[in-house]
N, C-alpha and C positions, 0 to 999 in steps of 0.2 A: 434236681437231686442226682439223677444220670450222670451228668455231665460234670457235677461235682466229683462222684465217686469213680468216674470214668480217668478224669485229671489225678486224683490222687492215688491209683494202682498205676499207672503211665508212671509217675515221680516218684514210687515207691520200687519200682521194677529199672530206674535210670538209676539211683540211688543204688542200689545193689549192684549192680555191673560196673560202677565207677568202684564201688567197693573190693569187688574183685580184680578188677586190673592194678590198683592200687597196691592187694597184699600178694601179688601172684607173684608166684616163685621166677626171677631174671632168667634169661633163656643162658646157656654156658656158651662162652663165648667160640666160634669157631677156631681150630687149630689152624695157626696160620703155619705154611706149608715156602720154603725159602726156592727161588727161583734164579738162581746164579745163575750171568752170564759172563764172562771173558771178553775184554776191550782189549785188543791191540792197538796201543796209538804210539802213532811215531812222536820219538823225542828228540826234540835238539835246542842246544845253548848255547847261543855262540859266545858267552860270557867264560863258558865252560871249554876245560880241553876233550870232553870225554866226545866224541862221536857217533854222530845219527845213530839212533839203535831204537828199536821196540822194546814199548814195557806194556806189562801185564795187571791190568786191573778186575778183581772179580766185585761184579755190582749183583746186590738183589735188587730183582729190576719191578718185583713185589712193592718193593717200596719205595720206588718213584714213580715219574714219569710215564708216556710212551713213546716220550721220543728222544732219540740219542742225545739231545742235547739236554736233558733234563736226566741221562746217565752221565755226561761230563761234569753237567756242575754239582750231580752228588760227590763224584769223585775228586772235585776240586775242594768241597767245601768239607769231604769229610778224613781223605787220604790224602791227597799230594795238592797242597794250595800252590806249587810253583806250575802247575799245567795252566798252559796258555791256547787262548782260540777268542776268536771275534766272535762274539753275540749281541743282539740288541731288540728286537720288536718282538723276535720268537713265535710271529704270524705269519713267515712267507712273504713277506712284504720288502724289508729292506736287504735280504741276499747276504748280510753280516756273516750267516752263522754254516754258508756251506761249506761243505766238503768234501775230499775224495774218501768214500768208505768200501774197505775192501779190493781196490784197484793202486796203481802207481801211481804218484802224485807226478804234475811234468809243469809244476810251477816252482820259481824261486822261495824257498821257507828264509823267513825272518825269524822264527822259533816256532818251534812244535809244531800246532796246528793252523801257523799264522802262517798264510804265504803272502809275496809284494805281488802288491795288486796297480802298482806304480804301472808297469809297461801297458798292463791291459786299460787302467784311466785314461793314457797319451793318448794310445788309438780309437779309444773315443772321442777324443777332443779334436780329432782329423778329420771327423765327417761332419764337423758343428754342427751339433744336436742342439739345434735353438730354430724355432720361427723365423725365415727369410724370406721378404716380400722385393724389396729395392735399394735402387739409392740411397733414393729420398724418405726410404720409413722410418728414421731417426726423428725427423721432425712429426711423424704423425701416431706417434708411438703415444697410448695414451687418451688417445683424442677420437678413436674409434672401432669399433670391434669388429675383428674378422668373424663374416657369417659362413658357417656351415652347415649343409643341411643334414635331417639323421643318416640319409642313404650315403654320405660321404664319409660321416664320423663313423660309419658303421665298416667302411672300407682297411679301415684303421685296428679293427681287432685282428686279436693275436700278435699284434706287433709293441702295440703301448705298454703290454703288462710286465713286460721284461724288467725284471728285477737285478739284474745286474748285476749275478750272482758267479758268475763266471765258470759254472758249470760245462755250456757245452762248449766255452772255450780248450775247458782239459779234455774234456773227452775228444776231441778236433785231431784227425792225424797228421793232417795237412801244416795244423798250427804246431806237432811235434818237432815236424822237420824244417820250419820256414816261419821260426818264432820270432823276429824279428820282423821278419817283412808282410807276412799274409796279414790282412783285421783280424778275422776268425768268425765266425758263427753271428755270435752277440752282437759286435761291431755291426756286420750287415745286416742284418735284422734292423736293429734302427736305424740306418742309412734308409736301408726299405722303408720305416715308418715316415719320416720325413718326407721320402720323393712324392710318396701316393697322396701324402697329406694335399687336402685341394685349397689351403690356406698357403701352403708355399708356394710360390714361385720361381723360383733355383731348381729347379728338378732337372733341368738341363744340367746347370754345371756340378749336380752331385753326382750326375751321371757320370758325367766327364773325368771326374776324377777318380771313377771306380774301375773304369775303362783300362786294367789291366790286367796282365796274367797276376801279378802276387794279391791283386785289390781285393776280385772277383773269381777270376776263372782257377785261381789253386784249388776250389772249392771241387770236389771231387765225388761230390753227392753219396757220400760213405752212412749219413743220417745218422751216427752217432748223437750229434745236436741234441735232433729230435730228441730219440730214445732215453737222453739223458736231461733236457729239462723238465726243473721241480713246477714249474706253471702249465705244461702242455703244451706250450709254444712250438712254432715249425719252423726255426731257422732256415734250415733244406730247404722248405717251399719259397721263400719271401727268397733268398738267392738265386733260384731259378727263375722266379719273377724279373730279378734284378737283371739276370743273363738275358733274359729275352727281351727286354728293352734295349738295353745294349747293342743287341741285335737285329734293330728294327721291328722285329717280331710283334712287337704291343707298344701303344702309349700310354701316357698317361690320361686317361681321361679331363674334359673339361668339367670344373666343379657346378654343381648344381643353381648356386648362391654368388653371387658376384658382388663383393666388399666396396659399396660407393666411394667416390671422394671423399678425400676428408673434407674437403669445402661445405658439403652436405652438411656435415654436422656442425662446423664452424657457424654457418646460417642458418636460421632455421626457417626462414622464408624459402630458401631449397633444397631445404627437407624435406617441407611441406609437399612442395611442387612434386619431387619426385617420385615420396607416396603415392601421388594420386597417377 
């Protein structure tokens, strides 16, 4: 009988407090309070005759976003739908959506916030950023995995996560004055990732062809780079690296793992063997 009359004051005392939440007066909503900020983004049309000039957008920033790119596409989507800029993963990851904010821009513009990113691709495409083992690894392509150990993969951070965002290309004083012939920053940075890697072996001749004043030594250790990549990367350091190889200073280490034959894997009677 306890335990009965116990249970039914328990569901009789739940029953009231659902009762009360239920008729209780809604709380008044707080006064929401407008938080205007002013974009200045440059304009330009080459469709158009009218002339690079700044325009003036006011965003309540209350009701976007926190991040400037979640103030352009309100402003896109709610005031001026002809503003243009490259976006796309909006994680940090594919480098789409950077830009210069609050500084000089010292890139070619295509319109508005799109600059060509043409010249900066080629000279990526100078230092072949691909896997280079030989000759003959055409035919062995496929057929068996370069081994590397964690101590070697690990030699590799800071250089892999470069996003390709072209930031500390602008900010580069070196790359203002000698835009045509220097890499810039970015460029060497993954020429560094390459050399170090201990699955290539080219690292002589990507030496060889950095082995210049416009390649490498323009680099004038100003560290703008630094201060200006959105990843925390150290373009600066990996080009000093770069210098001091060049100058017999340091080598490349021997890798920890050394990638069999492919015959190895071809047979597996000496595969066997070689395990053991």
């Amino acid at each position: 009988m306890v335990r009965e009359c116990l249970s039914v004051k328990l569901s009789q005392k739940l029953l009231r407090a659902t009762v009360r939440r239920f008729h209780a007066t809604p709380a008044a909503p707080k006064a929401t309070t407008q938080n205007l900020k002013t974009f200045r983004i440059y304009r330009y049309n080459p469709d158009e005759k009218n002339k690079p000039h700044m325009q003036d957008y006011v965003v309540d920033i209350n009701k976007c976003g926190r991040m400037v790119l979640d103030a352009l596409l309100k402003i896109k989507a709610e005031e001026d739908p002809t503003l243009s800029f490259r976006r796309s993963c909006r994680e940090g990851i594919c480098g789409a959506c950077a830009m210069n904010i609050g500084g000089v821009n010292r890139m070619f513009v295509i319109r508005d916030l799109i600059t060509d990113m043409g010249h900066f691709y080629a000279q990526y495409a100078k230092i072949q950023p691909w896997l280079q083992r030989g000759d003959n690894e055409s035919k062995c392509q496929g057929k068996r995995p370069y081994l590397q150990s964690p101590r070697d993969q690990e030699k590799l951070a800071g250089s892999y996560e470069c996003i390709l965002c072209a930031c500390c290309q602008q900010s580069c004083p070196s790359l203002w004055w000698h835009t045509y012939t220097f890499l810039g920053p970015a460029i060497l940075l993954q020429a560094y990732r390459w050399i170090i890697d201990s699955r290539d072996l080219k690292h002589a001749e990507r030496l060889a062809k950095l082995d210049g004043y416009f390649s490498t030594y323009q680099c004038h250790t100003i560290m703008n780079c630094t201060s200006t990549c959105p990843k925390g990367l150290n373009p600066g350091k990996a080009i000093a690296e770069i210098k001091m190889m060049l100058a017999g200073m340091k080598e490349k280490e021997k890798p920890d793992l050394e990638t069999p034959p492919v015959t190895l894997y071809q047979n597996p009677s000496l595969n066997k063997e070689h395990q053991k």
